[in-house]
C-alpha positions as CSV (number, residue, x, y, z in Angstrom):
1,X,-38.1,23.1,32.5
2,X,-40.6,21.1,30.8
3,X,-43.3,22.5,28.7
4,X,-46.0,20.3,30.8
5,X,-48.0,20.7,34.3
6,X,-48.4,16.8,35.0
7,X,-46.3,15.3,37.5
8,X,-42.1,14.3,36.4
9,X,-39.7,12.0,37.6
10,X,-36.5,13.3,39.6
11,X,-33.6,11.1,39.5
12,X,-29.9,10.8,39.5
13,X,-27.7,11.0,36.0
14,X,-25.2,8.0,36.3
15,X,-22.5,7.7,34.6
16,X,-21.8,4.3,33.7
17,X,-22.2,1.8,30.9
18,X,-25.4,2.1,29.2
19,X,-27.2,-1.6,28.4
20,X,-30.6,-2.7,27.4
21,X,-31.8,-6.0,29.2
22,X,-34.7,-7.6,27.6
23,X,-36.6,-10.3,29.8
24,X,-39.0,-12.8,28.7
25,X,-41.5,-14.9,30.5
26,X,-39.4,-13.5,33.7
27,X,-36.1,-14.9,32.5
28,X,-33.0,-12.6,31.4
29,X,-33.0,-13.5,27.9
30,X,-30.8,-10.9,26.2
31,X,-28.5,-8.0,27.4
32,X,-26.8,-5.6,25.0
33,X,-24.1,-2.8,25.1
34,X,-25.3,0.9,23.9
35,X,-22.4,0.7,21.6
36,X,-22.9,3.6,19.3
37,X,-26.6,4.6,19.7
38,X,-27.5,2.0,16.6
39,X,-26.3,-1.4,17.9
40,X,-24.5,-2.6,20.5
41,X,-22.5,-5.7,21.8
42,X,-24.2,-8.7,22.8
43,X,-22.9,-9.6,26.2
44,X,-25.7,-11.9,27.6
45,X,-23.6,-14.4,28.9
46,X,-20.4,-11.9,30.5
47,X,-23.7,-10.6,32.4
48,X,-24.9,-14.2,33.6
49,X,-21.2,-15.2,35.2
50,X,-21.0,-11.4,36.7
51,X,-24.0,-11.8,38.6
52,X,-24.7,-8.0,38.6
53,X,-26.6,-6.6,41.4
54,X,-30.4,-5.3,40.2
55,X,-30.0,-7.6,37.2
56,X,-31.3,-11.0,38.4
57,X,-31.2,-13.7,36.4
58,X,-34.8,-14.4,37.5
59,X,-37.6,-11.9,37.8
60,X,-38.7,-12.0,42.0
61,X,-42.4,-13.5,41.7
62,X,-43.0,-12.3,38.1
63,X,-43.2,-13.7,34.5
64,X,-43.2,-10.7,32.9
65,X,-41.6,-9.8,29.7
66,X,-40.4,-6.4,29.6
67,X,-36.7,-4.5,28.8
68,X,-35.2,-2.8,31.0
69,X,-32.6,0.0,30.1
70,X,-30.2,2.1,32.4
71,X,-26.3,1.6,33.2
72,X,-23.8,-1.1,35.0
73,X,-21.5,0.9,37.1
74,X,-19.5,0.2,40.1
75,X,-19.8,1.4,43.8
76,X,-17.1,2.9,45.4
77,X,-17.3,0.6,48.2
78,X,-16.8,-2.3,46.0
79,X,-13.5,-1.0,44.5
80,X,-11.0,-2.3,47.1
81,X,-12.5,-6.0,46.3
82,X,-12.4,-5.4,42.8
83,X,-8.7,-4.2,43.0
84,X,-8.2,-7.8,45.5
85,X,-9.4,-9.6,42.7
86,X,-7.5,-7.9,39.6
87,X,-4.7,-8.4,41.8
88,X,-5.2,-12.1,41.8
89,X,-5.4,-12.3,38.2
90,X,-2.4,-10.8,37.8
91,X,-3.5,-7.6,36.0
92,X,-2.5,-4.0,36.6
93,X,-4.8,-2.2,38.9
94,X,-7.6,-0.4,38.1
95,X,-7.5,3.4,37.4
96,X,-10.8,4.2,39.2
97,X,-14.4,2.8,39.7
98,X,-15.7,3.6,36.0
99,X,-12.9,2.0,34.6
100,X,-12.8,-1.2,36.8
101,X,-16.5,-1.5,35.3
102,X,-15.9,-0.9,31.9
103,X,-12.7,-3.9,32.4
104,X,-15.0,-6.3,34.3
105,X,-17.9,-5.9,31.7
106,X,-15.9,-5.9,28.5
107,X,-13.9,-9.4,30.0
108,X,-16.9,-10.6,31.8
109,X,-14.5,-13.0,34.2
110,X,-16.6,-14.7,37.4
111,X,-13.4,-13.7,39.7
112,X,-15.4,-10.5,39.9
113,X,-18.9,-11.8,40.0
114,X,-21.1,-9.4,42.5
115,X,-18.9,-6.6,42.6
116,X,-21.0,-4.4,39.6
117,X,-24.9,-2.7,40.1
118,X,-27.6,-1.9,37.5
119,X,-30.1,0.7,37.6
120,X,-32.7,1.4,35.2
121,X,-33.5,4.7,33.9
122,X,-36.3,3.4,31.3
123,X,-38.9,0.5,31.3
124,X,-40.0,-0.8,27.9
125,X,-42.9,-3.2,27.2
126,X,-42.7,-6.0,25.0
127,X,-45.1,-6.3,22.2
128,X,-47.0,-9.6,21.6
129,X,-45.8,-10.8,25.0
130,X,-48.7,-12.4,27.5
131,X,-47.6,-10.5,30.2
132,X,-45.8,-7.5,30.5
133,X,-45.2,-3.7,31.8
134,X,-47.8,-1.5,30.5
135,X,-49.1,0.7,33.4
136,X,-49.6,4.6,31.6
137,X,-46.8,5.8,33.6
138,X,-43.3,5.7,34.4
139,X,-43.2,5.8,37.8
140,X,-45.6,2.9,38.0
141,X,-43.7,0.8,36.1
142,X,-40.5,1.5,37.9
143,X,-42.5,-0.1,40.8
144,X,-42.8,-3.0,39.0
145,X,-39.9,-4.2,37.8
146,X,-38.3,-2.9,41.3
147,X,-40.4,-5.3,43.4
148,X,-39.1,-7.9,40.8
149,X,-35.9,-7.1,41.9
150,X,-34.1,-5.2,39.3
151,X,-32.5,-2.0,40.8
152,X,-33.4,1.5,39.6
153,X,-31.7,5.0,39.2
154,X,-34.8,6.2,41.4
155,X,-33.9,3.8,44.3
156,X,-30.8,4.9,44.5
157,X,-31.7,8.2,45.9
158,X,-35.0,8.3,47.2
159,X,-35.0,11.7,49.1
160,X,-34.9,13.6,45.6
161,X,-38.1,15.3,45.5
162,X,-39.5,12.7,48.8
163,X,-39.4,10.1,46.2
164,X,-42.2,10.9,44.5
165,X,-43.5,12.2,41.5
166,X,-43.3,16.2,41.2
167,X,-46.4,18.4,40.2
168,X,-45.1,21.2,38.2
169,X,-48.4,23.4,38.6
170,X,-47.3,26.6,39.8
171,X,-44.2,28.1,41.7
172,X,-43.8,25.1,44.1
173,X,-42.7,22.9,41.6
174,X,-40.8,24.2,40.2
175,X,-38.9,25.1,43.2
176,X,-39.2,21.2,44.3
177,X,-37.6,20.1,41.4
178,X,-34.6,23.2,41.7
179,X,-34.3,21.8,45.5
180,X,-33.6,18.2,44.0
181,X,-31.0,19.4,41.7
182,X,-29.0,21.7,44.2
183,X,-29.4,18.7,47.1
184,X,-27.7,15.9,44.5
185,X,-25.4,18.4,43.7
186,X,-24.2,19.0,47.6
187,X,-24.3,14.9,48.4
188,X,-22.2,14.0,45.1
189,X,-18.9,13.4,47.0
190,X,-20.3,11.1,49.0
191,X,-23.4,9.5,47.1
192,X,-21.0,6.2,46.8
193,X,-21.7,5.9,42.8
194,X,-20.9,7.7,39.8
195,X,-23.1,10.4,38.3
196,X,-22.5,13.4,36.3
197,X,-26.5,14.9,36.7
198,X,-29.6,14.9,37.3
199,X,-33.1,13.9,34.7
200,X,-36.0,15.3,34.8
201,X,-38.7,13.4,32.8
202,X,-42.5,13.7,32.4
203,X,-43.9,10.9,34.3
204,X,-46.9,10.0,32.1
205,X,-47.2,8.2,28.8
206,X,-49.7,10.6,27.4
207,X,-47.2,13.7,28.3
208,X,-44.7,12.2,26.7
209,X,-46.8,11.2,23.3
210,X,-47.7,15.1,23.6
211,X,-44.7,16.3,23.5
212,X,-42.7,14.1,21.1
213,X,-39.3,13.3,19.8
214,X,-36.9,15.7,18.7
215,X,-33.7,14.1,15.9
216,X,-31.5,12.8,18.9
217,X,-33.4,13.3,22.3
218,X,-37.3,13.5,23.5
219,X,-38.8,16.3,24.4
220,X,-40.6,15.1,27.2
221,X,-36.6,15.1,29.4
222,X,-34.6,17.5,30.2
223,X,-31.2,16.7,31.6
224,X,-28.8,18.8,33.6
225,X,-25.1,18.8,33.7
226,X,-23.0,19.1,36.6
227,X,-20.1,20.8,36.4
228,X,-17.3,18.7,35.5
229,X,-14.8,18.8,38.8
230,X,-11.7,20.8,38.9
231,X,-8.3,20.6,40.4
232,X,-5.7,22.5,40.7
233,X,-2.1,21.0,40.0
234,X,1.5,21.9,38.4
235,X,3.2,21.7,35.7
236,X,5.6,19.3,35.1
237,X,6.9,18.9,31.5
238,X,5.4,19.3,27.9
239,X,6.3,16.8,25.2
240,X,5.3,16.4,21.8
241,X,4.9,13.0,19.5
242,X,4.0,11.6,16.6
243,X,0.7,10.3,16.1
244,X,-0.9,7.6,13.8
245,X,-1.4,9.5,11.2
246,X,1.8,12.4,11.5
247,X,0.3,14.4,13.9
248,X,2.3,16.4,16.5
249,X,1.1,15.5,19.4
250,X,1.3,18.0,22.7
251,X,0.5,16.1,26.4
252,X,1.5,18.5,29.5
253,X,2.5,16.4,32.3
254,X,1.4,17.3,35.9
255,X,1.9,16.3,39.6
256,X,-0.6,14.0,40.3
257,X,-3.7,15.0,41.3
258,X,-7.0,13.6,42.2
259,X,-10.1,14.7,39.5
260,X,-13.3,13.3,39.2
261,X,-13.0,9.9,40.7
262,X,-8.6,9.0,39.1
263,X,-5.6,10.5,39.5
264,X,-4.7,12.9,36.5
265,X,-0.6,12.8,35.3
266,X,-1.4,13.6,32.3
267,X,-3.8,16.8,30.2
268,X,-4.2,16.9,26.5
269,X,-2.0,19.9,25.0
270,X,-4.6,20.2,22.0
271,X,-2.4,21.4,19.3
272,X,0.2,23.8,18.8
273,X,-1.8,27.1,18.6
274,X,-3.8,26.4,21.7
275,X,-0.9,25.8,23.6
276,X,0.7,29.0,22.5
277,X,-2.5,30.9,23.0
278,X,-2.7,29.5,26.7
279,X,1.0,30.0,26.9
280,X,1.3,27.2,29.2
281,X,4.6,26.5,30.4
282,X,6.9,24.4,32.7
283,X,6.4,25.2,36.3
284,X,3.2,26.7,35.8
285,X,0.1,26.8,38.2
286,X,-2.8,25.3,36.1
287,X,-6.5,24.3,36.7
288,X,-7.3,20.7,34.9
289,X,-10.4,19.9,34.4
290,X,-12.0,16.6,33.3
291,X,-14.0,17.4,29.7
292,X,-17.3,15.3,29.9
293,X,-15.6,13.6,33.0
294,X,-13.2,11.5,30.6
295,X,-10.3,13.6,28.7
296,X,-8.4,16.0,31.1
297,X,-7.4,19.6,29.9
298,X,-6.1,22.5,31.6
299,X,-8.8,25.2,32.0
300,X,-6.2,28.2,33.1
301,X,-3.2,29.4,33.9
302,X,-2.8,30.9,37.5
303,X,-0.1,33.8,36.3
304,X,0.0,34.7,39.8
305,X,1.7,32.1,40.8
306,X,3.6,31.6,37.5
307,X,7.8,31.2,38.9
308,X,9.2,34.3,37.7
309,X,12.1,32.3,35.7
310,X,9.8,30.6,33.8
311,X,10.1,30.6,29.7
312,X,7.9,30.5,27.2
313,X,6.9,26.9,25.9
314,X,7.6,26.9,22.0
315,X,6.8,24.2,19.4
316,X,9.6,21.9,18.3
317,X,11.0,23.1,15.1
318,X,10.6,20.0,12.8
319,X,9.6,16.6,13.2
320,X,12.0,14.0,15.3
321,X,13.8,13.3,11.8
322,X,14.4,17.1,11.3
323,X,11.6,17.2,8.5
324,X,9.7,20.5,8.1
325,X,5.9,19.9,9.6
326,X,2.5,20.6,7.2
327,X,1.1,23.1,8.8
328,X,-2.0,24.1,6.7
329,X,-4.3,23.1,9.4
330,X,-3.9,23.8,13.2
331,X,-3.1,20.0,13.3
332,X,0.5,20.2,12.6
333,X,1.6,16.9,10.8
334,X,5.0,15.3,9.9
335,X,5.1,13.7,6.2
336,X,7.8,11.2,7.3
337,X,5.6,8.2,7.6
338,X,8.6,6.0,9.6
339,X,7.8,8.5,12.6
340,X,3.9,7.2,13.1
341,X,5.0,3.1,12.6
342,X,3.8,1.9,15.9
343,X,0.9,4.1,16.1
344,X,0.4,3.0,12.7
345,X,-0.2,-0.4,13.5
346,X,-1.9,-0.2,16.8
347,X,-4.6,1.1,15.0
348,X,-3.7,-1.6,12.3
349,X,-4.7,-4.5,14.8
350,X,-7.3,-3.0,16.6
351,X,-11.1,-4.6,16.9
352,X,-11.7,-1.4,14.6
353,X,-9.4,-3.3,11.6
354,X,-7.7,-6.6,11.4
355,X,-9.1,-7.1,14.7
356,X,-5.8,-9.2,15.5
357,X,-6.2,-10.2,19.5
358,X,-2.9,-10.6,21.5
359,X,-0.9,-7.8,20.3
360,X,-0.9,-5.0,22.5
361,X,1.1,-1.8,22.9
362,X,4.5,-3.6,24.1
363,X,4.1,-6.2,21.9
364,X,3.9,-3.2,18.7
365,X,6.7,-1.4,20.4
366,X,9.3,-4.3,20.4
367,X,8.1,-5.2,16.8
368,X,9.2,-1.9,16.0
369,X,12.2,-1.2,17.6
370,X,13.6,-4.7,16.9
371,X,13.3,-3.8,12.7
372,X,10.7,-6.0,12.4
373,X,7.5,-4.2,11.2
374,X,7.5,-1.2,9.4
375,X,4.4,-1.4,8.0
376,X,0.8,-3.4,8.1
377,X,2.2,-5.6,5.0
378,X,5.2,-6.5,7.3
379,X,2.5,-8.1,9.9
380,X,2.1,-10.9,7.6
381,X,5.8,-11.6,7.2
382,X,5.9,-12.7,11.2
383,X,6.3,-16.7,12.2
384,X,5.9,-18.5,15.3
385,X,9.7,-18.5,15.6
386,X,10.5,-15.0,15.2
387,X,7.7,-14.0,17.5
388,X,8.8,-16.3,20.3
389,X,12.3,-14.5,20.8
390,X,10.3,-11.1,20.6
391,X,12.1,-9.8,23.9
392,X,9.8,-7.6,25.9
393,X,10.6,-5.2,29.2
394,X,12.8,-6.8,32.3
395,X,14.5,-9.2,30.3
396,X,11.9,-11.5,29.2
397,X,9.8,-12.3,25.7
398,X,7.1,-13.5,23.7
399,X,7.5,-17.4,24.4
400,X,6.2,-19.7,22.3
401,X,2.7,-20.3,23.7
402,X,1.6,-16.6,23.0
403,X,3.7,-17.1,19.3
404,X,1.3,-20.0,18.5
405,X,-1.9,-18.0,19.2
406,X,-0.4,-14.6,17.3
407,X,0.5,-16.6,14.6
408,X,-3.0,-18.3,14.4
409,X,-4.7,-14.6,14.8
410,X,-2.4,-13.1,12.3
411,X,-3.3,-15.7,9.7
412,X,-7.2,-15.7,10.5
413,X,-6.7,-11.7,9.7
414,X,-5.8,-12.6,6.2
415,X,-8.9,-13.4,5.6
416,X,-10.3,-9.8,6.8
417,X,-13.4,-8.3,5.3
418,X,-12.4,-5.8,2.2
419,X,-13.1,-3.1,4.4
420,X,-11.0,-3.8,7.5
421,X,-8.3,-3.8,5.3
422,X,-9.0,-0.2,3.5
423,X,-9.2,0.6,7.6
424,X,-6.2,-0.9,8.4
425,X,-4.1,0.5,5.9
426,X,-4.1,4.0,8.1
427,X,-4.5,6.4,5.5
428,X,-5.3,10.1,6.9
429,X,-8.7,10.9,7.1
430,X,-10.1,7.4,6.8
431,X,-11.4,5.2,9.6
432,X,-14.1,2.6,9.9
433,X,-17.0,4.1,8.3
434,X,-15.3,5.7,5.4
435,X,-13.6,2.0,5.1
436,X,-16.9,0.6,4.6
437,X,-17.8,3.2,2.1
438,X,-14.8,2.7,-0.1
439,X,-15.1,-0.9,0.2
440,X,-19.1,-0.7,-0.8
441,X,-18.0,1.3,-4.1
442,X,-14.5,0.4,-4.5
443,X,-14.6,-3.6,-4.4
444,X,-11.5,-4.5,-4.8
445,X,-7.5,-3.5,-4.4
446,X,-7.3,-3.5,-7.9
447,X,-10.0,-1.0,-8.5
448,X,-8.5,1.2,-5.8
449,X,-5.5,1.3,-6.9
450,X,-6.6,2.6,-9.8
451,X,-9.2,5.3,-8.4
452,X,-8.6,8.9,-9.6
453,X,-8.9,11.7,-6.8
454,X,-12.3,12.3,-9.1
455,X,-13.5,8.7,-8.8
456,X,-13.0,8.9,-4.9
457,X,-14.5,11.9,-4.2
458,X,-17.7,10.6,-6.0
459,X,-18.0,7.9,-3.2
460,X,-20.7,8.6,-0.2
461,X,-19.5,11.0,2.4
462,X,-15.6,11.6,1.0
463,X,-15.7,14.4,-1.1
464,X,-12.9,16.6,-2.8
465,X,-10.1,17.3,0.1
466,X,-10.8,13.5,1.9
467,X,-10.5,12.7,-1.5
468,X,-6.8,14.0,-2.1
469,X,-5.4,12.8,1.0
470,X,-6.2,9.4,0.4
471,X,-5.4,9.6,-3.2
472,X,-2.3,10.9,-1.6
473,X,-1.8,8.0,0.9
474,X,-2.7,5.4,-1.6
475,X,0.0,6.9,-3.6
476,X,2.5,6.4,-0.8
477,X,1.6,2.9,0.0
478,X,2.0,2.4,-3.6
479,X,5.3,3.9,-3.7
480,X,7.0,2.1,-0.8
481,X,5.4,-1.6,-2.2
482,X,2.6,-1.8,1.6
483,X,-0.1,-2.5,-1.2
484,X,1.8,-5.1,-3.1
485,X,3.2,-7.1,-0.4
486,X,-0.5,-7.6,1.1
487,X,-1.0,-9.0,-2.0
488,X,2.0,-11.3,-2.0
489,X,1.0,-11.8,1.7
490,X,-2.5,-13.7,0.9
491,X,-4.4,-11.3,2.4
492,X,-7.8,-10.6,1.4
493,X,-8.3,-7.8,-0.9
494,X,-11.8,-7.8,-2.5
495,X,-14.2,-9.4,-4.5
496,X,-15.4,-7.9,-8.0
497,X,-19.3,-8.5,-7.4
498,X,-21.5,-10.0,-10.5
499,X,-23.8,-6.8,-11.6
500,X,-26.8,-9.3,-11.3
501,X,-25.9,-11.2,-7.4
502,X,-25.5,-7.5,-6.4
503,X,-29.5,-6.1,-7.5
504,X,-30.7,-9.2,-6.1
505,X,-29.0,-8.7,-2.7
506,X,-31.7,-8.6,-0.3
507,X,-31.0,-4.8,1.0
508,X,-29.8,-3.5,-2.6
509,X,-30.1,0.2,-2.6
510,X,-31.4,0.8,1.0
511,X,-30.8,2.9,3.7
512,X,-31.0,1.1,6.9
513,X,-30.6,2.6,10.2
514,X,-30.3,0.1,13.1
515,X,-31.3,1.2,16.5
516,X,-30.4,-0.9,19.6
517,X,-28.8,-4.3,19.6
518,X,-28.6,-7.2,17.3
519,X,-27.9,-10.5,18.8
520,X,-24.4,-11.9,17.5
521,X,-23.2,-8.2,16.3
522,X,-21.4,-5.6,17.0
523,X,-21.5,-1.9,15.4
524,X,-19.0,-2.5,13.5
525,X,-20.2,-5.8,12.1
526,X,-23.7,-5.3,11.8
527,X,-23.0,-2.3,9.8
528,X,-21.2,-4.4,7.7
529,X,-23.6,-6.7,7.2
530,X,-25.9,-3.9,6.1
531,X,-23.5,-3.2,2.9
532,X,-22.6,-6.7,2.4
533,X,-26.1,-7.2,2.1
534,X,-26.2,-4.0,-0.5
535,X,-27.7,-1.8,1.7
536,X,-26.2,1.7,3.4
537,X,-25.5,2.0,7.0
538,X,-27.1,5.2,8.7
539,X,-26.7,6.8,12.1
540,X,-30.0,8.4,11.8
541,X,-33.7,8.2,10.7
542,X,-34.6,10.6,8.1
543,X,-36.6,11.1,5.2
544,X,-34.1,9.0,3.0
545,X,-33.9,6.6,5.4
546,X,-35.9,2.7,3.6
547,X,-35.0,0.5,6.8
548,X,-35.4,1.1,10.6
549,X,-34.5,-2.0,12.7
550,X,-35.4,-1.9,16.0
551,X,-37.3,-3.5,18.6
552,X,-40.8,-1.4,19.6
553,X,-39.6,1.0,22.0
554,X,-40.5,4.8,22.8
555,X,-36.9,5.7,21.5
556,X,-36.6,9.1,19.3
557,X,-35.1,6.9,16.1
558,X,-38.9,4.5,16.5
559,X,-40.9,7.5,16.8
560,X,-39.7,9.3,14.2
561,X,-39.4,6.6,11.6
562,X,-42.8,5.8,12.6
563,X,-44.2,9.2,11.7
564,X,-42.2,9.5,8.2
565,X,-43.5,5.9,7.0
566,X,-40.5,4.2,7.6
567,X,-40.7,0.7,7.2
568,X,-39.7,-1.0,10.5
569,X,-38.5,-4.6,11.3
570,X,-37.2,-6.4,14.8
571,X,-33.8,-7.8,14.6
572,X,-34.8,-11.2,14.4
573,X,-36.6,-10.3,10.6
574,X,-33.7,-8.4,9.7
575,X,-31.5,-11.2,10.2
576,X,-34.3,-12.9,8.2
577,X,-33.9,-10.7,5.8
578,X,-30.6,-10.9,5.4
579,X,-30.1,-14.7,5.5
């Protein structure tokens, strides 16, 4: 419980998709995506055509500038319509409530406008503005902006605690705010939305200065868990794969049962020592449970009801190709790189890499199977007219249309940034971030190519083992001519930077942390506007940190940067800042 006697606020724990709106003069001006915790998506105008319920476009009688944050998420009542309306569109159905949001909001098409709800957990005043929120406590200003019309996590159950702030004085209450918890808990089935908790949070402003920040969450909220929910199912079949990167991949298959709002087939068989530990096998009685209410596992094996023929489940042998695996971690990995080509360049095309739209899983599949990509070099290789005869499942294929705009996308991702193509090149143990970080100290192909295991473990964040492997990947890329053929290809591979353009780049030698949203960027590409800029990109404030951008806000990341000194800008004077 909180270390405090003033009054807290009870409410639900949804589980949605977090957003910041940010109104000004009453008008919705700017909505974001959490993304990861530093910045977000920008998806202002997916929101306007949506017409989300307790996100007007309008503040009801009010011309206040304030941000409101909290989650989109979808009623179960409105998931029939919303399956009606992907139906329409011609699109596969929608797994379950969560993920019919996450679809809606990420395509942001009007066929579903009305069908999604906001709530706000958090009410945010806006500095410098003539009007806006800044009553001394957060119940007050959830009355507010809720008789302006924007919807609340509070409203959405008002019989926790009678609705009102709790008085934590003394043994009743605490046992009011024990009674909220165990009542949500027994009305979850049939509460209509998603959560997966319940908040507890001190209600006024100067309890919450009191208390403070701690490195990732305040210490003026506590937050309780439900358990995630459980069901019990059989055993079907185990197989294994190959993943992007060689490693053997275990998935049990199950009947299909119903956990925690979609219908499991599939649990995650971790790796090869777990499943032997678990001894999970064929036929098998199991318990799968939903890990953070996203990646199904099994939890146990009911041996009593294990068939009494059953056999022991054991690891295949070698690799598909009859290769020994590397098993010097409990990740068991094949070093026949032809077994990982379509994972390979899934990841390859990704928003994450080359970003190249229009080529899903099939599309990779076919590519693959028909001998026509073997690599991300081979990408470059494709025309309009071999992608139109790309045959695809029941007899059909590509067409020409989609070949045009392929083609188009495949040629734009020539012209990648340096470090989307480090990323795309799939090497083990790199991703994004250490992309970014290769690309910041490694400029160009050239340089990499020639990189020692010493010269890449010097880089930010890599060290001496990341550095072998992808000394050791570069090497194979090398070997079987990837590296050369992007070359050949046109495709952008880095820029040797003039020693003086680079001091006088406007964030040379700076560690910038950003914290919310930045209009017109992403994560991914504000963080590489950061180093393109000379600068670092941080997750978190700290002592090293030089830059904190981020709107005035009561977040743990402002608080703390404002008690170490940190120098702290808005988005619109970093993008100043940056040109």
């Amino acid at each position: 419980m909180l270390a405090i006697d003033g009054p807290v606020v009870v409410e639900p724990k949804l589980d949605g998709l977090a957003i910041r709106a940010l109104y000004r003069a009453g008008r919705l001006d700017l909505v974001a995506t959490r993304g990861d915790g530093r910045t977000g998506e920008d998806v202002t105008e997916r929101v306007r055509r949506l017409e989300i319920d307790g996100l007007p476009a309008r503040l009801v009688g009010a011309d206040l500038s304030v941000e409101v944050r909290g989650e989109v998420f979808m009623a179960d009542a409105r998931f029939p319509a919303a399956q009606t309306a992907r139906a329409a569109l011609d699109g596969a159905p929608f797994v379950n409530p969560r993920n019919a949001a996450a679809g809606i909001l990420r395509k942001g098409d009007a066929a579903y406008a009305g069908l999604l709800t906001f709530a706000a957990y958090d009410v945010v005043s806006v500095d410098q503005a003539q009007a806006t929120v800044a009553d001394p406590s957060y119940s007050a200003r959830l009355t507010v902006v809720e008789q302006a019309g924007v919807g609340t996590a509070r409203a959405l159950a008002p019989w926790l605690a009678g609705g009102e702030p709790v008085v934590l004085t003394g043994e009743p209450g605490t046992v009011a705010v024990r009674s909220a918890v165990a009542a949500l808990a027994e009305r979850r089935p049939d509460l209509g939305f998603p959560i997966d908790g319940i908040v507890v949070k001190a209600d006024l402003d100067e309890d919450r200065a009191r208390l403070g920040s701690g490195s990732r969450t305040p210490r003026w909220s506590v937050a309780y868990k439900y358990e995630a929910e459980t069901a019990v199912t059989r055993v079907v079949a185990i197989t294994t794969g190959v993943g992007r990167t060689g490693r053997l991949a275990i998935r049990v298959e199950v009947e299909p049962v119903f956990v925690g709002g979609t219908t499991i087939t599939f649990a995650t068989g971790h790796n090869a020592t777990w499943m032997l530990e678990k001894d999970v096998r064929v036929g098998d009685t199991v318990v799968i449970k939903r890990a953070n209410d996203v990646i199904p596992y099994i939890e146990s094996v009911v041996l009593d009801e294990r068939p009494a023929d059953s056999t022991p489940w054991t690891p295949p042998a070698t690799d598909p190709n009859g290769g020994e695996w590397d098993k010097s971690t409990l990740l068991w990995r094949s070093t026949d790189p032809s077994l990982s080509v379509g994972a390979t360049i899934r990841y390859a095309v990704s928003r994450d890499a080359l970003d190249i739209e229009g080529i899903g899983t099939e599309i990779v599949e076919s590519l693959v199977e028909q001998g026509l990509v073997a690599d991300v070099a081979d990408l470059f290789s494709l025309d309009v007219e071999t992608l139109t005869s790309l045959p695809l499942g029941e007899g059909r294929m590509l067409g020409a249309k989609n070949a045009v705009k392929i083609a188009a996308e495949i040629e734009r991702a020539k012209g990648a940034a340096w470090n989307r193509v480090i990323t795309a090149l799939g090497i083990r143990m790199t991703g994004r971030t250490m992309g970014r970080r290769l690309a910041a100290a490694i400029p160009t192909l050239d340089l990499l190519r020639a990189a020692t295991a010493r010269d890449l473990a010097a880089v930010d964040g890599i060290g001496p083992i990341r550095a072998a492997a992808i000394r050791e990947g570069l090497d194979d890329l090398e070997a079987r001519g990837v590296l050369g053929r992007l070359v050949a290809a046109g495709v952008h591979t880095g820029t040797a930077p003039d020693p003086e353009d680079t001091v006088a780049l406007p964030l040379a030698g700076m560690t910038v942390v950003v914290s919310g949203a930045v209009p017109g960027y992403s994560r991914t590409t504000v963080a590489e506007l950061v180093e393109a800029n000379g600068g670092k990109a941080s997750s978190s404030v700290s002592s090293a940190t030089s830059l904190l951008v981020s709107e005035p806000s009561t977040s743990s990341k402002y608080v703390k940067a404002t008690d170490l000194g940190v120098r702290i800008v808005t988005p619109a004077e970093f993008l100043e800042m940056v040109g």
